[in-house]
C-alpha positions as CSV (number, residue, x, y, z in Angstrom):
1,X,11.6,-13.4,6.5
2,X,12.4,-11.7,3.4
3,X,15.7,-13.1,2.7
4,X,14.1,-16.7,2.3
5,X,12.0,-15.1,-0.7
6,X,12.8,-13.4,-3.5
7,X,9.6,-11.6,-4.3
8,X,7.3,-9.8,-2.3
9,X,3.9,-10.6,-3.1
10,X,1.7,-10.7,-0.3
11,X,2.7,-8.9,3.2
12,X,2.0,-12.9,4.4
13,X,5.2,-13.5,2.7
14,X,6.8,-11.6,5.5
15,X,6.9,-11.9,9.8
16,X,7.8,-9.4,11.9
17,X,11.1,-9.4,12.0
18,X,11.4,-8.9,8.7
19,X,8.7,-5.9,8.5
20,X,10.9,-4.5,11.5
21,X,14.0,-4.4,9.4
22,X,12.5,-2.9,6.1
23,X,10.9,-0.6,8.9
24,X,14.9,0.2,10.0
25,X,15.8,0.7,6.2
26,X,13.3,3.1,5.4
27,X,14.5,5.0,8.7
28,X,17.8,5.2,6.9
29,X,16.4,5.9,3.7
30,X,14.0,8.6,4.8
31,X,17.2,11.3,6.6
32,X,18.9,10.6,3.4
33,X,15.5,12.1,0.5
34,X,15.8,14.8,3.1
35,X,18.8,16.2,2.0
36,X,19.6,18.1,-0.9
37,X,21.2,15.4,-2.4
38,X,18.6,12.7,-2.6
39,X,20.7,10.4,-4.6
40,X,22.8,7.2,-3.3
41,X,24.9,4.8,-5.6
42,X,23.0,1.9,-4.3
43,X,21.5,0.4,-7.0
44,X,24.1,1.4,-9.5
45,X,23.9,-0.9,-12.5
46,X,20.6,-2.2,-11.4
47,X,17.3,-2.2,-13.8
48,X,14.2,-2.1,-12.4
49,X,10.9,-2.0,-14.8
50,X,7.4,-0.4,-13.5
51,X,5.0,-3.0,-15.0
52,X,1.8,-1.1,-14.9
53,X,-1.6,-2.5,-16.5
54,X,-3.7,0.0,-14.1
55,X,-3.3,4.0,-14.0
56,X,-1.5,5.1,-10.8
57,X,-0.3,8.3,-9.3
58,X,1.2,7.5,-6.2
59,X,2.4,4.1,-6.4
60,X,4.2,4.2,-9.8
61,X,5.8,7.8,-9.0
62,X,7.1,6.9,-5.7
63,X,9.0,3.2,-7.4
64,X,9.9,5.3,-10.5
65,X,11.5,8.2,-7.6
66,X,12.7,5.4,-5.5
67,X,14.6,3.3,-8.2
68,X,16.5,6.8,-9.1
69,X,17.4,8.1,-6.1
70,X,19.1,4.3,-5.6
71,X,20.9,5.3,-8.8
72,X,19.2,1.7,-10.9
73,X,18.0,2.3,-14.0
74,X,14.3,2.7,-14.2
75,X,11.8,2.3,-17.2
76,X,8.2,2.9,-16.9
77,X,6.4,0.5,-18.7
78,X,2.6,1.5,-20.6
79,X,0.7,-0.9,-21.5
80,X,-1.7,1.3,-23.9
81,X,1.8,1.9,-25.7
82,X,2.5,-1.7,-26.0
83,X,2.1,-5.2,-27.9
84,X,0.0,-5.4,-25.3
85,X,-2.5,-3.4,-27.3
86,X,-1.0,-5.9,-30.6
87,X,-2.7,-9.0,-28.1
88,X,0.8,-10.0,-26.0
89,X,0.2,-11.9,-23.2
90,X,1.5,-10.6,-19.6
91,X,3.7,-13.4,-19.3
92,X,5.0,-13.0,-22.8
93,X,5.9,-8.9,-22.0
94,X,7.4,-10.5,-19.1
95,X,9.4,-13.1,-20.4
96,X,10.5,-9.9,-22.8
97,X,11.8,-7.8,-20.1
98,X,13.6,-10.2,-18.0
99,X,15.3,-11.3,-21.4
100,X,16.4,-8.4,-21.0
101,X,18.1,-8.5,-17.9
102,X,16.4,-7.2,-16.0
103,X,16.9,-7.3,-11.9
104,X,13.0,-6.4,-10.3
105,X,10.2,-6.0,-11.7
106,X,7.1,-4.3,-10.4
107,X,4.1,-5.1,-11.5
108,X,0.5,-3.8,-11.0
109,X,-2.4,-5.8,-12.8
110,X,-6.1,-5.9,-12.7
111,X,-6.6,-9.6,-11.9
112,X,-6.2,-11.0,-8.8
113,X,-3.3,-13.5,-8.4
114,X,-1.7,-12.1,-11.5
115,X,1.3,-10.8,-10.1
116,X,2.2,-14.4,-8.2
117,X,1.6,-15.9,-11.2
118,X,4.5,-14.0,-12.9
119,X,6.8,-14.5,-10.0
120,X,6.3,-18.9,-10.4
121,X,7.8,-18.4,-13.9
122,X,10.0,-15.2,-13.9
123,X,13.4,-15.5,-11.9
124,X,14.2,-11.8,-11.6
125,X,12.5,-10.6,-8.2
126,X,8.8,-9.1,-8.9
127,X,7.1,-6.6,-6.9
128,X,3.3,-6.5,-6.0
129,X,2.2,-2.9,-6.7
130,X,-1.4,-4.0,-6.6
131,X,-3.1,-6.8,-8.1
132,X,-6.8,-7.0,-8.8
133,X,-8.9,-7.0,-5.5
134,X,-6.1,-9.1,-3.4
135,X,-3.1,-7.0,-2.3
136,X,-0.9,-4.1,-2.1
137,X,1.7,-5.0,0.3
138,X,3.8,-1.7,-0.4
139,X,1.0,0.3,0.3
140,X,0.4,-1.6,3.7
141,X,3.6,-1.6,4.6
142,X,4.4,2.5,4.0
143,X,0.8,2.8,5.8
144,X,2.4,1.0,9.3
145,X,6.1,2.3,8.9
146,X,4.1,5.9,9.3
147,X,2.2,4.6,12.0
148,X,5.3,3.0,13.2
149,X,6.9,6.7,13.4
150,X,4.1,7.6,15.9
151,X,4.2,5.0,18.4
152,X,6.5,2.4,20.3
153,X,4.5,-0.7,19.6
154,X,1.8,-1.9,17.8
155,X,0.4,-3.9,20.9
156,X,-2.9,-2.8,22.1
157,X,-3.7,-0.4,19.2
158,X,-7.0,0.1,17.9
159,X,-7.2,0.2,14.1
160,X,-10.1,1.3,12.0
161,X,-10.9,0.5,8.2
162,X,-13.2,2.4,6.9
163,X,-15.3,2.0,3.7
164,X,-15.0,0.0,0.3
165,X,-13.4,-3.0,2.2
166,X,-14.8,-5.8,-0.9
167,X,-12.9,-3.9,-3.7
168,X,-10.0,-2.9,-1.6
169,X,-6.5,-4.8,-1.6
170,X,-5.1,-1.9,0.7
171,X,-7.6,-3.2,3.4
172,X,-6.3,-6.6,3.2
173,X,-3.1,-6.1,3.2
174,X,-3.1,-3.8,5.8
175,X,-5.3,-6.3,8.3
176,X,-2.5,-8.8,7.6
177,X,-0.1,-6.0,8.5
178,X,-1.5,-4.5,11.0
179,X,-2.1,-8.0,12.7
180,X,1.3,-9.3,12.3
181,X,2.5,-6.5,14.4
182,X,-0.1,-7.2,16.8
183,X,-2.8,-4.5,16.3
184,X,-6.1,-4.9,17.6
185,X,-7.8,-4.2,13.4
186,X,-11.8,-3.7,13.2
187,X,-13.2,-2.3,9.6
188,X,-16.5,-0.6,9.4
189,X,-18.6,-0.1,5.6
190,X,-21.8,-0.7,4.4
191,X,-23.1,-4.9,4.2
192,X,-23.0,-5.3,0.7
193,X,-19.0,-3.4,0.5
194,X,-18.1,-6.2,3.2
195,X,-16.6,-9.4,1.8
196,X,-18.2,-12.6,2.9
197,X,-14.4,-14.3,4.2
198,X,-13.7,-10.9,6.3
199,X,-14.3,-12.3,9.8
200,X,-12.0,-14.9,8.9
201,X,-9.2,-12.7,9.0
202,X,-9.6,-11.5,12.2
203,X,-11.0,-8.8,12.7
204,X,-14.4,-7.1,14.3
205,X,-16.9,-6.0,11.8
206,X,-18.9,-2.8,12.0
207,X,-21.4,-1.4,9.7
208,X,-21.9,2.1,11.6
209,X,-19.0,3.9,12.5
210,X,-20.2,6.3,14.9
211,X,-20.2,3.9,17.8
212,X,-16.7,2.8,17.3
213,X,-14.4,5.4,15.8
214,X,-14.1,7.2,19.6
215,X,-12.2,4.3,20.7
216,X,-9.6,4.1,17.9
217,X,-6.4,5.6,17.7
218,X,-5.5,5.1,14.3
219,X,-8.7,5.7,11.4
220,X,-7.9,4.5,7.8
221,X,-10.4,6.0,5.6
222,X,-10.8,4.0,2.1
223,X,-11.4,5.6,-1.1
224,X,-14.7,4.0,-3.1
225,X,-14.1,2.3,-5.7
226,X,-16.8,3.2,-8.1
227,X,-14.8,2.0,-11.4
228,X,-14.7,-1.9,-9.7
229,X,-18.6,-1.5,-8.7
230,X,-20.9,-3.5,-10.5
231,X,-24.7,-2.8,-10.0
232,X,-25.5,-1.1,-6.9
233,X,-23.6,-1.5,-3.3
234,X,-25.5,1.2,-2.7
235,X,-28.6,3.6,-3.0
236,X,-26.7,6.9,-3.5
237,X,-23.2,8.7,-2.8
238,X,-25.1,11.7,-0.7
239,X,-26.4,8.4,1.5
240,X,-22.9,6.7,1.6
241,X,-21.4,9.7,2.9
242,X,-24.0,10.5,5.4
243,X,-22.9,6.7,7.0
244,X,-19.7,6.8,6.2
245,X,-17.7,10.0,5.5
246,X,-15.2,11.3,8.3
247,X,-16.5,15.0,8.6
248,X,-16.0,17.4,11.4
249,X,-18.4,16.1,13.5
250,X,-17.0,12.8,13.5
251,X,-13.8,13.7,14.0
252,X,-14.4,15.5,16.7
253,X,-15.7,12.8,18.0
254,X,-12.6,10.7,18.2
255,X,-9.8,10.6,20.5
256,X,-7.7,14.0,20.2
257,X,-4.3,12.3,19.3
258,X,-6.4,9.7,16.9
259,X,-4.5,9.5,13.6
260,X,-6.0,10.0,10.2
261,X,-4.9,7.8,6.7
262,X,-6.4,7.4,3.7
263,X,-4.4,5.5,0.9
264,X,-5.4,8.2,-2.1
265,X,-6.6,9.0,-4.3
266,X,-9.3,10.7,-2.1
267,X,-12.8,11.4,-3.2
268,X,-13.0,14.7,-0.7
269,X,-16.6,15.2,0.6
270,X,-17.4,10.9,0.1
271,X,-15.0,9.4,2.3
272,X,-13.7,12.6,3.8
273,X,-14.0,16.1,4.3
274,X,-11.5,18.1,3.5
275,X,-11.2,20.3,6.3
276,X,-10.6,16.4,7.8
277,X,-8.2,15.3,5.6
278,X,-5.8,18.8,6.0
279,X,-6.1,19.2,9.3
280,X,-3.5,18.4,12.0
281,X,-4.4,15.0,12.9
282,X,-4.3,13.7,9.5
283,X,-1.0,11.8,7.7
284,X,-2.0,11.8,3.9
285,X,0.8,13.3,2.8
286,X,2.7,11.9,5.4
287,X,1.9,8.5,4.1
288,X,2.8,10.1,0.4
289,X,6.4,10.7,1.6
290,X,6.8,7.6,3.7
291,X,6.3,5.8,0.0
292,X,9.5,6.6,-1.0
293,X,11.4,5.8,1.6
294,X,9.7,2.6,2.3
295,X,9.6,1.7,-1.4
296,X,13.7,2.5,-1.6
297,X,13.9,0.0,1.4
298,X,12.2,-2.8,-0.5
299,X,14.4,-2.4,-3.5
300,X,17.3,-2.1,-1.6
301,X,16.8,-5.3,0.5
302,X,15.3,-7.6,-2.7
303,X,18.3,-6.7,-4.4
304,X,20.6,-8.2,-1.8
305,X,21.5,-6.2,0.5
306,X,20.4,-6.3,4.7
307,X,19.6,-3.3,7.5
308,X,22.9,-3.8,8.5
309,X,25.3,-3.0,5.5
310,X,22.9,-0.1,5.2
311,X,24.1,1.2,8.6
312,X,27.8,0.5,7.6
């Protein structure tokens, strides 16, 4: 569980109770960003840094929004802006800015393992907002709380990963997820996009997705991630998407209450049309909206607090 941690680093680091209760939080957290007053004292006197050594949309907005409308005070941190650039070490800017007192820090990095190796050495609590090709347990867990809107249990459920699985940490993450709350998890993507350890995770492997996708209800589509690719995975983007991309024809394919994600960014017409990826049984920007909530349940409960005095 989360309370016998004080970082959140993998989503291994968690069972399903304790995925349950952040799942309860962010319930609580999403009626109250739907008012008009978003804002809660929360985190009052709280100071939470957004570590960032990769670009991000998505992920740093939705902490950055998150941390404020817990009232903490938030500092986004850039890297190109830095010592960093001067030759600082990560664990030297780290050391920095918990010298500074602060409380969480959230930390996205290009190498893999990076972000646990911070939390060894750093005693404030420290966030995984992506590290190199291994996780990103925030992004799994908003992915499954919005999945968790939809449905009772995760028993029996048919998920399908779709794409870039070698260069994705949202795939990972999500498998673990998706498993712990008992999910029935296959990924489909071309041979030389499929990692070597993948079966040993437990899940089925598929490199066509036409003969499975009519059985899934739930499709998570995964953006390519050309900027990681080194040589070629493979021979063309026109032949990628003729495998791979979730058009119309595809879709239709699927069962009529199946449930569309992708993670974003989306490279519309490669992994996804877009008459797909707007249409009624996709939860993009569902899932974009669930990051807030979820990501104001996670700083909330590493800073101390439980489900429970929420609800009080």
């Amino acid at each position: 569980m989360y309370k016998e941690k004080k970082d959140i680093i993998s989503i291994l680091d968690l069972d399903r109770e304790a995925i349950r209760e952040i799942f309860s939080t962010a319930d609580a957290f999403k009626e109250i960003i739907q008012r008009d007053n978003k804002k809660v004292p929360a985190l009052r006197g709280k100071t939470i840094i957004n570590l960032f050594y990769e670009p991000s949309t998505r992920t740093k907005s939705s902490f950055e929004i998150a941390g404020k409308r817990l009232s903490a005070d938030l500092i986004n941190f850039s890297a190109s802006t830095s010592a960093v650039k001067k030759g600082e070490s990560i664990l030297d800017t780290a050391n920095n800015l918990e010298a500074m007192k602060t409380d969480i820090i959230i930390v996205r990095h290009n190498q893999s393992q990076s972000v646990r190796y911070l939390a060894e050495r750093l005693t404030s609590c420290v966030i995984n907002a992506g590290d190199g090709y291994n996780e990103h347990p925030t992004q799994a867990l908003l992915d499954t709380f919005t999945l968790h809107e939809m449905v009772d249990t995760f028993e029996g459920k048919k998920v399908l990963i779709v794409g870039d699985i070698f260069h994705s940490r949202v795939a990972k993450s999500n498998i673990h997820c998706l498993k712990i709350l008992g999910a029935d998890v296959s990924v489909a993507g071309p041979p030389t996009l499929m990692p070597m350890y993948i079966e040993d995770l437990g899940v089925d492997v598929h490199y066509r997705i036409d003969e499975v996708l009519p059985s899934q209800d739930f499709v998570i589509m995964l953006r390519v991630q050309f900027e990681r690719h080194s040589g070629f995975n493979f021979p063309n983007v026109r032949e990628y998407a003729s495998l791979y991309c979730l058009n119309r024809k595809r879709a239709a394919a699927m069962k009529k209450d199946a449930i569309i994600m992708h993670p974003g960014p989306v490279n519309r017409g490669i992994e996804i049309e877009p008459e797909v990826a707007d249409g009624k049984n996709s939860v993009i920007l569902g899932q974009v909206t669930n990051g807030v909530a979820v990501r104001m349940a996670l700083l909330y409960l590493y800073s101390g607090f439980s489900s429970k005095a929420m609800k009080e």
